[in-house]
C-alpha positions, -999 to +999 in steps of 0.1 A: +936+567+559+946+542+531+924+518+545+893+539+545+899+550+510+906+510+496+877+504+515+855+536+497+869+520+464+855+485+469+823+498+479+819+521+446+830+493+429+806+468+438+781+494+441+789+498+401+791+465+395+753+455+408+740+481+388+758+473+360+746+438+364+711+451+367+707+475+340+735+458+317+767+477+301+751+502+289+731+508+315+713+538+326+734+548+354+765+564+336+799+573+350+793+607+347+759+598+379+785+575+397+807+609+405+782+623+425+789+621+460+758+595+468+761+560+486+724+547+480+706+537+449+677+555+459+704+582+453+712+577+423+681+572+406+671+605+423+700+623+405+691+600+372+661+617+364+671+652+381+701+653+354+678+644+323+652+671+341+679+695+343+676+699+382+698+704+407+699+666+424+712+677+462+676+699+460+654+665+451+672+636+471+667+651+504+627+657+498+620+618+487+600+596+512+608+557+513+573+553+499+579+583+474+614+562+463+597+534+456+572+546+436+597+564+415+619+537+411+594+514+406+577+537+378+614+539+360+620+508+364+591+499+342+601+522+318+631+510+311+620+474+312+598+485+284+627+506+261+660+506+277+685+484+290+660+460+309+641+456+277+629+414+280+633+416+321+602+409+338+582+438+353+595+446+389+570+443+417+564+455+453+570+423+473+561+448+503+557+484+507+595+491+510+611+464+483+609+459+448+619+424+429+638+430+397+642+396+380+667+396+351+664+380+318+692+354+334+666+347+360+687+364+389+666+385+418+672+414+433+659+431+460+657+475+455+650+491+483+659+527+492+695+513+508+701+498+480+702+464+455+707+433+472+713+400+447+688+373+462+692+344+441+686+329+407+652+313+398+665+279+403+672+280+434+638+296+442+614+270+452+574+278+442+550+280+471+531+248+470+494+247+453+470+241+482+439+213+477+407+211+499+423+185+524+453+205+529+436+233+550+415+232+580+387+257+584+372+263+619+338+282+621+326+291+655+295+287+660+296+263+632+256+248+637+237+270+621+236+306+635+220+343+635+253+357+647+281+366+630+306+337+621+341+335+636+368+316+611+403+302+614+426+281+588+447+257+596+476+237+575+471+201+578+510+202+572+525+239+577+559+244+562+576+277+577+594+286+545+557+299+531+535+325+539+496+313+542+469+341+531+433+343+529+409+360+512+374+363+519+349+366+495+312+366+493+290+337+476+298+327+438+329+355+442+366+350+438+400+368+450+418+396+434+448+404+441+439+434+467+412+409+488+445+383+503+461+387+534+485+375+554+473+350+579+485+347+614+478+314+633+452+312+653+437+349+640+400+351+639+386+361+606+345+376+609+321+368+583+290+384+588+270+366+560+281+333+546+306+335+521+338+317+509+375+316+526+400+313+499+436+296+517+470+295+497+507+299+500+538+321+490+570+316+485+596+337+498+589+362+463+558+364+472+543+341+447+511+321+450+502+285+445+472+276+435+443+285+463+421+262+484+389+272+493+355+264+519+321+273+526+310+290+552+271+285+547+251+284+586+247+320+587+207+326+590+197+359+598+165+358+579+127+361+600+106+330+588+080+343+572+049+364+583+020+343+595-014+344+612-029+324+643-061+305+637-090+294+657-086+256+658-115+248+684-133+264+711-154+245+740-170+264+768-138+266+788-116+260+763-094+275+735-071+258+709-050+280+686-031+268+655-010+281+628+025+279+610+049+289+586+079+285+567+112+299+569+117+326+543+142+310+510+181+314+518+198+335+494+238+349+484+240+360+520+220+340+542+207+303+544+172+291+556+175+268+588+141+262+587+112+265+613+124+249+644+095+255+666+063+276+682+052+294+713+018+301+721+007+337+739-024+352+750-027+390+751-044+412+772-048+452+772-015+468+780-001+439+761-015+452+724+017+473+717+046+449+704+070+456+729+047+437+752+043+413+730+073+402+724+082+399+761+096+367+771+070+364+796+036+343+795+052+321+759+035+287+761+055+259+743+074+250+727+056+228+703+080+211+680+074+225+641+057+196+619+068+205+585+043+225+567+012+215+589-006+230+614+006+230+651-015+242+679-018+246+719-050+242+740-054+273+766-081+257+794-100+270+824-117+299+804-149+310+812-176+304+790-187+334+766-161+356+771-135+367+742-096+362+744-067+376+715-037+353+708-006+349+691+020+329+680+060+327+675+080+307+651+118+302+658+140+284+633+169+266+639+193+299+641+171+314+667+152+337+640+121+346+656+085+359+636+055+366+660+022+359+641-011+383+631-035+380+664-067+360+664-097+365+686-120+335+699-152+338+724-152+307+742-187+289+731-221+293+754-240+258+764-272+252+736-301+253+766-317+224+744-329+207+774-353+241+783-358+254+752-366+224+735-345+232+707-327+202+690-297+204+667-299+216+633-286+183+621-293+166+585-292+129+574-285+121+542-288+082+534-278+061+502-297+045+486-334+058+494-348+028+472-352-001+492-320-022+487-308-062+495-277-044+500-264-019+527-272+019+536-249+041+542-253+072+562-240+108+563-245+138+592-241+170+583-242+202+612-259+228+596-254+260+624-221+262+648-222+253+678-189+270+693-172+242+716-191+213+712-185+184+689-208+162+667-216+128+680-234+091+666-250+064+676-258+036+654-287+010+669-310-021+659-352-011+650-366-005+688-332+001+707-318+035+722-286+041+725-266+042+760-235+063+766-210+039+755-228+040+717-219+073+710-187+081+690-176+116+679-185+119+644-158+133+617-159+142+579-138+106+577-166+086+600-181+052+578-217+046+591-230+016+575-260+001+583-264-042+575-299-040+583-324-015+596-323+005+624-315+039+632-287+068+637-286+090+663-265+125+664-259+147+696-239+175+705-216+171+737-188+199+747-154+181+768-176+184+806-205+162+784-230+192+790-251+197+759-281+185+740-297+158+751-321+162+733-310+141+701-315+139+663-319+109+645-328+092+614-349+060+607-334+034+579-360+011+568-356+002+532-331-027+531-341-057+527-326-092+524-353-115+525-360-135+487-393-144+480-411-174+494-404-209+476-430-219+451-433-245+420-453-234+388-476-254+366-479-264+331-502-268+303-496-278+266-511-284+232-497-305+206-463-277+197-468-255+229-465-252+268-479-225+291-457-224+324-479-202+348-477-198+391-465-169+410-454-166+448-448-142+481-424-120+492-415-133+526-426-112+556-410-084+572-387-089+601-370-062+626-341-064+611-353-066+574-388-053+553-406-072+529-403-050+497-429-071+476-426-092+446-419-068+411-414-095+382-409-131+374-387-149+348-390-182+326-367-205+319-360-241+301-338-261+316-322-296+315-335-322+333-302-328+355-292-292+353-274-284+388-289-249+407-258-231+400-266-239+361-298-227+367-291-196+380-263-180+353-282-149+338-287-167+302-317-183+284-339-164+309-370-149+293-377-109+289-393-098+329-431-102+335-448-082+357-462-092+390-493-095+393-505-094+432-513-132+443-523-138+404-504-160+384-486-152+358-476-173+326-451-175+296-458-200+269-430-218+252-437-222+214-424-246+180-424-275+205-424-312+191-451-331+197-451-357+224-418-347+240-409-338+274-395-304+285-388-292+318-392-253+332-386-232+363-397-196+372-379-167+393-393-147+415-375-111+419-386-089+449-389-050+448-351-048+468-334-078+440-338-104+463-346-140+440-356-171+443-362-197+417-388-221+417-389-258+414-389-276+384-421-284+367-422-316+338-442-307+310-447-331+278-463-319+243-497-334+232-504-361+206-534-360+178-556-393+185-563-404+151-602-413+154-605-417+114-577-448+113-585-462+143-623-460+145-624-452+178-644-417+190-638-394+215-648-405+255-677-379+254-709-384+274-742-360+263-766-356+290-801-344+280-826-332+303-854-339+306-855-373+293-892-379+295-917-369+269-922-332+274-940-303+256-912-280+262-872-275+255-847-301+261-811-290+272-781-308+263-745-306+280-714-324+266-682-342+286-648-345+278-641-380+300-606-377+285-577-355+280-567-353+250-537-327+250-537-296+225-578-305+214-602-281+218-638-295+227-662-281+200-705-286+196-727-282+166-765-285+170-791-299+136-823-302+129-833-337+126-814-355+090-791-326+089-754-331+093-735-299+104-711-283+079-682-261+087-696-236+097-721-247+123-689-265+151 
């Protein structure tokens, strides 16, 4: 009996002593509460605030919940933190649902819980849980390649410590963790995202205080369509149809990421098959046909027959298995042009450049003015005189080059893939080019005592196959030196203003201010219709002199012949010749009675 009452003793004493120690000496447990036959704290803070509430405490203690206890004594606690006892204490906190941690002034712990106050430690001794980087923590996503499920996560420590609790929080894009998103983690658990989002990792200590948190991306979560698109006709033969089409996937966003378009399946759809139920049946997909970026793909559906009408679709998947059947499109396969009985031949145009005739080359352009539904546009270029054999014809395109060096002509056909169409073909005759210079030919010169007069002309050579003749159109003048090379000769200056042709006439230029009794020398060109030149030979020319018959005494060689001779009764004609040259001198006459000399007037 002694020994139980020591042993009641020590227990109220130490019972007194912790709370003392808690609250301080002045506590607000007084001795008058620590009569009152209770052995838990829970107890006595019951009684506390039944006492200062004037209620009876045996009718309140027996009522109170563990969770009710805690939130009273966590809620008085505070209080008196604030303005009693505790006053500079640090505000008590759940560290679970059933314990609150009282940390003193001192820095010593305690543990309430409705059995009681147990002392854990001082600070000190304490360690703080350790703050977690991005290479501390291992995060797991399964599936982690991009997806159109939901994403299962687990963390793992790179180096776990068991004296530390690791949580997790999980947050949606560009949010963080409050204190209510973290939770405990167990190893290996599997946390669900079900749009991408962030993991948060860190650790506690054994107060249940955080380090700094690590974090990671979980970012393949695509659960967005790519976007709505239609099929297009790409070509249609007689037998055949080729659709095309894509699209894009649709921009990711907070929750979801774009995987972008993966690839497409090609369907044709008949009757019952309208409804999209049918549609999107698994069965009769052709592909798939690997996605090129943001261009076209297509598939070729064969063995149709020709002239009848078909409906197709297609599907884009993107790399998380997203799938977006296109908008329909309807083709009729293209009928065979019957030109061969009906005589009719393409509505084709030619368009060549230049139309002028030209030394240079012609190119030429095909444009098909009416569809024809399954057939493609063919050419054939060929020499003047030559038709073309199967192996001339190439499929024309807007990107086709056809250049003509000379003339000839270019064909155009229609063929469909079996080769039947028109043959019957369209062509277009080139015959303005022409490379051909004007025939070779040296002018001639005249001259007076200051002047020259260069004068000749020439012919356009004659037309060939390959070439027309396109006639001469001008001719140039030009002094040169007498040792002047051809490539001298031909640079564009001291070339006189163009003179016009003149048929098989010649045509002259005369060089002026000239000294007397000097040598020049002179070449024309020839320039034909197309630009084609040629320059002449070189002709030597050399100014006139005066002969000076009053010095001298000598007259002009001049011979008068009159006729007749004899004696005659009628009129006597005279005629006058020049037996020499004499440059720049102009032969004049004057006619007298007899012992009259002629004045000025009468030459």
């Amino acid at each position: 009996m002694l020994a139980l009452i020591i042993t009641i003793i020590v227990i109220i004493v130490l019972a007194a002593i912790s709370i003392t120690y808690i609250f301080g000496e002045n506590g607000i447990i007084s001795q008058a509460e620590l009569a009152v036959e209770r052995t838990r704290i829970g107890d006595y803070q019951t009684v506390l605030e039944a006492l200062r509430s004037g209620i009876e405490p045996e009718k309140i203690v027996e009522d109170l919940t563990p969770k009710q206890f805690m939130d009273r004594f966590e809620q008085r606690a505070n209080k008196e933190i604030a303005e009693g006892a505790l006053k500079g204490s640090k505000d008590p906190r759940r560290l679970d649902e059933n314990t609150v941690i009282i940390e003193t002034k001192e820095g010593d712990i305690f543990y309430v819980t409705e059995d009681g106050v147990e002392y854990k430690d001082n600070r000190e001794n304490i360690p703080d849980a350790p703050d977690l980087q991005v290479g501390d923590i291992e995060i797991h996503s399964n599936p982690s390649e991009p997806t159109n499920k939901n994403v299962k996560v687990t963390i793992t420590l790179t180096n776990p410590n068991p004296a530390f609790t690791l949580q997790y929080a999980k947050k949606n894009k560009n949010e963080t963790p409050s204190g209510s998103d973290w939770r405990d983690y167990t190893q290996g658990a599997e946390i669900t995202f079900t749009q991408n989002g962030l993991i948060f990792a860190r650790l506690l200590n054994e107060l249940r205080e955080p380090g700094t948190h690590a974090s990671g991306n979980i970012n393949n979560i695509d659960k967005l369509a790519p976007e709505s698109f239609d099929a297009k006709e790409a070509e249609r033969t007689t037998n055949s149809i080729t659709v095309k089409g894509h699209t894009i996937d649709r921009p990711e966003n907070n929750a979801y990421s774009s995987s972008g378009i993966k690839e497409y399946y090609f369907k044709e759809i008949t009757g019952m098959e309208e409804n999209n139920a049918n549609i999107e049946s698994a069965d009769g997909w052709k592909g798939p046909v690997a996605a090129n970026g943001n261009n076209d793909v297509s598939y070729k559906f064969t063995g149709i027959t020709q002239g009848t009408t078909h409906t197709y679709v297609m599907k884009a998947i993107d790399v998380a298995g997203n799938e977006t059947i296109s908008g329909k499109v309807t083709v009729t396969t293209g009928e065979v042009p019957n030109f061969d009985q009906s005589g009719e031949t393409p509505d084709i145009t030619f368009t060549a450049s230049p139309t002028t005739d030209t030394n240079g080359n012609v190119t030429v352009t095909i444009t098909q003015n009416k569809e024809y539904p399954g057939f493609t546009l063919q050419y054939a270029q060929k020499n003047k005189n030559e038709a073309p054999i199967e192996s001339d014809w190439h499929d024309y395109t807007a990107s086709t080059n056809i250049t003509l060096t000379q003339n000839g002509n270019v064909f155009a056909r229609l063929r469909d893939e079996n080769g039947q169409g028109s043959k019957v073909t369209a062509s277009k005759d080139i015959g303005n080019i022409d490379k051909l210079a004007p025939t070779a030919f040296t002018p001639t010169g005249t001259q007076t005592t200051n002047s020259i007069t260069i004068k000749g002309h020439t012919s356009d050579q004659a037309a060939t196959t390959a070439y027309k003749s396109s006639g001469i159109k001008e001719y140039y003048f030009k002094e040169v030196g007498k040792d002047d090379s051809n490539d001298t000769i031909k640079q564009n200056t001291g070339w006189t203003s163009a003179v016009a042709a003149s048929g098989t006439n010649d045509v002259s230029h005369t060089f002026t201010n000239l000294t007397q009794g000097t040598t020049h020398y002179f070449v024309m060109k020839a320039k034909d219709v197309a630009g084609n030149e040629t320059i002449s030979g070189k002709v030597t020319v050399t100014t006139g002199e005066v002969p000076n018959f009053n010095q001298s005494g000598s007259t002009p060689d001049i011979t008068f012949t009159a006729s007749p001779t004899a004696d005659t009764n009628g009129n006597v004609t005279v005629t006058i010749t020049q037996n020499k040259t004499y440059a720049g001198f102009t032969l004049q006459y004057a006619q007298k009675n007899k012992n009259e000399t002629p004045a000025a007037g009468d030459w």
